[in-house]
C-alpha positions, 0 to 999 in steps of 0.5 A: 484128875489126880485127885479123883483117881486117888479116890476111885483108887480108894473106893475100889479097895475097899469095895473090894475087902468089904465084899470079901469079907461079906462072901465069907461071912454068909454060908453056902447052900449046905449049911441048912443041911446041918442044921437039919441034924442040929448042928445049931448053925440055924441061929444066927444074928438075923434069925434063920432066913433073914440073914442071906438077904441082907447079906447078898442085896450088900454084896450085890451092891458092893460089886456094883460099886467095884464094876462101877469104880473099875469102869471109870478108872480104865475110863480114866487111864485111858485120858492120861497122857504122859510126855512121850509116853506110848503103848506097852506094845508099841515097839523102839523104832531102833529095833524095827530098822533092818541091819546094815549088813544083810547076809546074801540068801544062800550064805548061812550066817554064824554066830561069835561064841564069847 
Protein backbone atom coordinates (compact mmCIF):
# COMPACT_ATOMS: atom_id res chain seq x y z
CA UNK A 1 0.00 0.00 0.00
CA UNK A 2 2.83 2.16 0.49
CA UNK A 3 3.52 1.90 -3.04
CA UNK A 4 0.30 3.09 -4.39
CA UNK A 5 0.33 6.35 -2.07
CA UNK A 6 3.68 7.15 -3.34
CA UNK A 7 2.10 7.20 -6.55
CA UNK A 8 -1.58 8.93 -5.85
CA UNK A 9 1.03 11.31 -3.75
CA UNK A 10 2.73 11.71 -7.29
CA UNK A 11 -0.18 12.03 -9.37
CA UNK A 12 -1.80 14.42 -7.30
CA UNK A 13 1.34 16.95 -7.44
CA UNK A 14 1.56 17.12 -10.64
CA UNK A 15 -2.09 17.47 -11.46
CA UNK A 16 -1.85 20.15 -9.37
CA UNK A 17 1.21 22.23 -10.93
CA UNK A 18 0.18 21.17 -14.41
CA UNK A 19 -3.57 22.78 -13.53
CA UNK A 20 -1.97 25.78 -12.27
CA UNK A 21 0.23 26.34 -14.80
CA UNK A 22 -2.98 25.81 -17.18
CA UNK A 23 -5.36 28.81 -15.30
CA UNK A 24 -2.37 31.03 -15.88
CA UNK A 25 -1.97 30.31 -19.00
CA UNK A 26 -5.49 31.13 -20.27
CA UNK A 27 -6.96 34.84 -20.06
CA UNK A 28 -9.62 36.01 -18.31
CA UNK A 29 -12.89 37.44 -19.66
CA UNK A 30 -11.42 41.13 -20.44
CA UNK A 31 -8.58 40.04 -22.50
CA UNK A 32 -11.27 40.31 -25.77
CA UNK A 33 -11.86 43.52 -24.72
CA UNK A 34 -8.37 44.76 -25.44
CA UNK A 35 -8.03 43.17 -28.61
CA UNK A 36 -11.15 45.05 -29.55
CA UNK A 37 -8.90 48.15 -29.44
CA UNK A 38 -5.99 46.38 -31.00
CA UNK A 39 -3.66 45.45 -28.33
CA UNK A 40 -3.05 42.37 -30.48
CA UNK A 41 -3.49 40.04 -27.74
CA UNK A 42 -6.28 38.39 -30.21
CA UNK A 43 -3.18 35.91 -32.03
CA UNK A 44 -2.35 33.39 -30.10
CA UNK A 45 -0.98 29.83 -30.89
CA UNK A 46 -4.64 28.13 -31.40
CA UNK A 47 -6.15 31.10 -33.34
CA UNK A 48 -8.40 33.42 -31.63
CA UNK A 49 -11.28 31.14 -30.01
CA UNK A 50 -9.64 27.77 -30.41
CA UNK A 51 -7.79 28.08 -27.72
CA UNK A 52 -10.17 28.27 -24.30
CA UNK A 53 -11.43 25.01 -25.39
CA UNK A 54 -8.64 23.23 -25.39
CA UNK A 55 -7.32 25.07 -22.45
CA UNK A 56 -10.34 24.57 -20.25
CA UNK A 57 -11.52 20.78 -21.36
CA UNK A 58 -7.40 19.94 -19.96
CA UNK A 59 -7.76 21.92 -16.81
CA UNK A 60 -11.44 20.29 -16.40
CA UNK A 61 -9.72 17.02 -16.82
CA UNK A 62 -6.75 18.07 -14.33
CA UNK A 63 -9.08 18.89 -11.70
CA UNK A 64 -10.83 15.76 -12.01
CA UNK A 65 -7.83 13.83 -11.56
CA UNK A 66 -6.73 15.78 -8.61
CA UNK A 67 -10.53 15.33 -6.78
CA UNK A 68 -10.10 11.79 -7.90
CA UNK A 69 -6.43 11.52 -6.45
CA UNK A 70 -7.60 13.23 -3.33
CA UNK A 71 -10.65 11.01 -2.69
CA UNK A 72 -8.49 7.80 -2.82
CA UNK A 73 -5.60 9.06 -0.62
CA UNK A 74 -8.30 10.31 2.27
CA UNK A 75 -9.89 6.93 1.21
CA UNK A 76 -6.45 5.52 2.00
CA UNK A 77 -5.37 7.10 5.31
CA UNK A 78 -8.11 6.22 6.50
CA UNK A 79 -7.03 2.16 6.25
CA UNK A 80 -3.82 3.06 7.67
CA UNK A 81 -3.60 1.89 10.92
CA UNK A 82 -0.38 2.38 12.90
CA UNK A 83 0.77 0.47 16.21
CA UNK A 84 -1.11 2.42 18.90
CA UNK A 85 -1.86 5.05 17.11
CA UNK A 86 -5.01 7.24 17.65
CA UNK A 87 -6.84 10.08 16.66
CA UNK A 88 -5.42 13.67 17.10
CA UNK A 89 -8.25 14.28 19.02
CA UNK A 90 -8.30 11.74 21.16
CA UNK A 91 -7.42 12.97 24.58
CA UNK A 92 -4.08 10.98 27.15
CA UNK A 93 -6.08 9.32 29.47
CA UNK A 94 -3.51 10.65 32.16
CA UNK A 95 -5.19 13.85 31.59
CA UNK A 96 -8.86 13.07 31.87
CA UNK A 97 -8.47 11.44 35.49
CA UNK A 98 -9.64 13.68 38.28
CA UNK A 99 -6.96 15.05 40.86
CA UNK A 100 -6.20 13.35 44.16
CA UNK A 101 -6.83 16.04 45.89
CA UNK A 102 -10.27 17.91 45.40
CA UNK A 103 -10.37 21.61 47.15
CA UNK A 104 -13.83 21.53 49.12
CA UNK A 105 -16.62 24.00 47.22
CA UNK A 106 -16.40 27.02 49.23
CA UNK A 107 -12.41 27.06 49.55
CA UNK A 108 -10.83 29.31 46.89
CA UNK A 109 -7.71 27.21 45.59
CA UNK A 110 -4.38 29.58 45.34
CA UNK A 111 -1.71 29.01 42.96
CA UNK A 112 2.58 28.76 43.97
CA UNK A 113 4.18 31.79 42.22
CA UNK A 114 7.63 30.52 41.00
Amino acid sequence: MGVMWNILLVVQLLAALAMVGLVLLQHGKGADMGAAFGSGSAGSLFGASGGANVLSRTTAVLATVFFLCTLALAYFGNLRTEPGGQSVLAAPVAAQAAPASAPSSGAVQQIPLQ
